[in-house]
N, C-alpha and C positions, 0 to 999 in steps of 0.2 A: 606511059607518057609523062615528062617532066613538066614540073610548076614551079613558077621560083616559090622559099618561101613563103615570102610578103602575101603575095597571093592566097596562098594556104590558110594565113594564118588570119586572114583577114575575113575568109570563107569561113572559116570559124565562128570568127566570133559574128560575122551576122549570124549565124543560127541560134547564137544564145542572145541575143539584142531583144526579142521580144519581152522576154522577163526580167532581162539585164535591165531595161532601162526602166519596169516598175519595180524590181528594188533595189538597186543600188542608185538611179540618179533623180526618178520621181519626186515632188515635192507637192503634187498635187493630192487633195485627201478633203473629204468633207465637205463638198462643196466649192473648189477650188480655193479653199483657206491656205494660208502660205506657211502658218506654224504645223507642218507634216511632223513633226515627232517631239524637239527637240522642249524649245519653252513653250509653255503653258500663259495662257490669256487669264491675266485676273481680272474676276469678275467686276463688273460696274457698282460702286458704292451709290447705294441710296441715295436719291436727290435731298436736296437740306430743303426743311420750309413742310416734310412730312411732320407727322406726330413721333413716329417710332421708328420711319425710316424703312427702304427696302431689305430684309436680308440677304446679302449674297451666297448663291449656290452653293451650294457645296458637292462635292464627292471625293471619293476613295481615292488616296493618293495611290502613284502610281507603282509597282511593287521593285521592279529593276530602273536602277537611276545611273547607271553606267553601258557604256556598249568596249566588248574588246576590240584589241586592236586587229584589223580583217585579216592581214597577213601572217597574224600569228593566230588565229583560230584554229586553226589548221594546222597539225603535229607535221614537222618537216618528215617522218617517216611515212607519212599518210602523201603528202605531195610526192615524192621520191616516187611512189608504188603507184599513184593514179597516175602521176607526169615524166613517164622517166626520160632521164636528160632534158629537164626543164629550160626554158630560157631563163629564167629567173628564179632562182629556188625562192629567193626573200618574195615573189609576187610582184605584182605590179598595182598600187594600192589608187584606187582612185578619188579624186579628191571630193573632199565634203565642205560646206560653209559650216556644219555643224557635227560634229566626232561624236559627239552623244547623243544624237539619232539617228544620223544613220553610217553606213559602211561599207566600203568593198574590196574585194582583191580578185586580184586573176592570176593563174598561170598556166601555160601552154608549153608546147612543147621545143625546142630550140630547133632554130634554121637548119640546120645537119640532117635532121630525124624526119623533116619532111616532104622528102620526096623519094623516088626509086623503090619502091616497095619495100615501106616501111608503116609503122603505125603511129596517128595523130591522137595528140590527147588536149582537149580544152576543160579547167578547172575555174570554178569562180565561187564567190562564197559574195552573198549578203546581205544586211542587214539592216532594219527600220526599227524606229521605238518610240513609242507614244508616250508623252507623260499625258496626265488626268488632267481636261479642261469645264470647267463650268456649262459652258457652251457644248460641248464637242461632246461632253461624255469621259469612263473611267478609259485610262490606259490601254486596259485590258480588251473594253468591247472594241475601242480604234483602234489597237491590233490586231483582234476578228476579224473586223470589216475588211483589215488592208490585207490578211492571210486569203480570206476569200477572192479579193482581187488578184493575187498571187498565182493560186491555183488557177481560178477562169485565163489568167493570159497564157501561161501553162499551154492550158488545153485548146484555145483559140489560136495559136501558132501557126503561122501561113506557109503552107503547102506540109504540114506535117501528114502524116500518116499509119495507120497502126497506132493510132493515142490509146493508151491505156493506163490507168489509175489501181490505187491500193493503199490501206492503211501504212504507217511505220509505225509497228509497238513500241514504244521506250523511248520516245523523240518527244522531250517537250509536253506541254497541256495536248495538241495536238501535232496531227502531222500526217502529210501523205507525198506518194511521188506518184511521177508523171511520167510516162516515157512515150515517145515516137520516133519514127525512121522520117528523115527531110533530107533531100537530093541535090548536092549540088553540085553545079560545073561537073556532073558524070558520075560524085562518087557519094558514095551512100553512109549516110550520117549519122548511129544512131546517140539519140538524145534524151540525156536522164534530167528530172528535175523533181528535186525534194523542195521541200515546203513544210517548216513546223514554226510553231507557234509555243513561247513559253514567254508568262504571265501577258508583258503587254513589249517584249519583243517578238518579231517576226523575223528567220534566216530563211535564206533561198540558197541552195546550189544546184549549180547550171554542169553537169559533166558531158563532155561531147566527146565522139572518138569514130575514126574512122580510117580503114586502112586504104592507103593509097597508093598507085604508081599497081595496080595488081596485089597488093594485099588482101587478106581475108579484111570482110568486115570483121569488129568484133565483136564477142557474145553480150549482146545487151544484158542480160540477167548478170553478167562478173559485172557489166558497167553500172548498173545499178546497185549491187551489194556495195561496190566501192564507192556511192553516190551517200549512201544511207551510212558510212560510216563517217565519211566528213561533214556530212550533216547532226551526226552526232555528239563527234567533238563539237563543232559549232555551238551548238545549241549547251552544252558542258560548258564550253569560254566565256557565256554570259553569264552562267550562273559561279564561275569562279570570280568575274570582275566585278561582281555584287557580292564576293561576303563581306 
């Protein structure tokens, strides 16, 4: 059965919109505070008229103070092999009020490749960074928190199915993925999502793939190894953009 693109491509990406939108466009964190990663709140100087004055807070500054850029996290051989015949090899980067906390990119597969039984592929990569607030806490624990959030939307995912979890060794301070089967308009979805954590930035990739028009679905476990490999470069291009 024919679909136009647009349609495909748009069934796509609401299946990655759950997580898509806590980390790449979220700003909410800590109590609905509005500084989500970027600048850090100095602390309040002592009122005058004390003897010695209040000390202001301190903590650990924050360890990564740069984020890459999202469309280049991701090794154009690595997009090639998850996206092939992409719409966009460069991505399609979405936009931030703030480039040094947070980030994103997407790529999917071009108009041509999606319909008549053939295979879809949806890529996205992103990224959240905390600096160290007096108030808030280090960096590092407000990356926790937000990784934690990460994983829970993950696995809260509406109408997923078959959710299952698992460590990734060699990802970051931490890391894990996600994966579930989610159905839509007829055809069967499956959906990888990695989550790691290094120092006090958090990356997310969203990989989706489904074959359509009578195609086989594809094997979730190839969708996954390829999910945990861009998620490794990822998590590699922040620690390149902080030496």
């Amino acid at each position: 059965m024919h679909r136009s693109a647009k349609r495909l491509a748009s069934l796509l990406a609401c299946a990655a919109v759950p997580v898509m939108l806590v980390a790449g466009c979220s700003s909410d964190d800590d109590s609905g505070k509005k500084d989500s990663g970027g600048a850090s709140k100095s602390a309040s100087p002592g009122k005058s008229g004390s003897s010695s004055g209040s000390a202001s807070p301190s903590v650990a500054p924050a360890k990564m103070k740069k984020l890459p850029n999202p469309c280049q996290a991701v090794s154009q051989d690595t997009v090639k092999k998850l996206v092939p015949k992409t719409k966009n090899a460069d991505g399609e980067q979405g936009k931030s009020s703030d480039a040094m906390a947070r980030g994103y990119c997407a790529w999917n597969s071009s108009d041509s490749q999606g319909v008549d039984g053939t295979q879809y592929r949806w890529l996205d990569v992103g990224f959240q960074r905390y600096d160290s607030d007096p108030t808030l806490g280090t960096g590092e624990k407000r990356a926790t928190d937000f990784y934690k959030k990460q994983v829970d939307a993950a696995k809260a995912t509406q109408g997923a199915k078959n959710t299952k979890t698992g460590a990734v060794d060699g990802n970051g301070d931490e890391s894990i993925w996600i994966t579930y089967d989610l159905k839509k308009d007829g055809s069967d979805f499956k959906n990888q999502t990695v989550v790691a954590r290094t120092a006090n930035v958090v990356v997310t990739v969203n990989y989706n793939g489904a074959g359509l028009a009578g195609a086989d679905a594809p094997d979730p476990s190839d969708l996954l190894k390829a999910a945990e490999t861009a998620a490794k470069e990822a998590v590699a291009a922040v620690g390149k953009a902080n030496q």
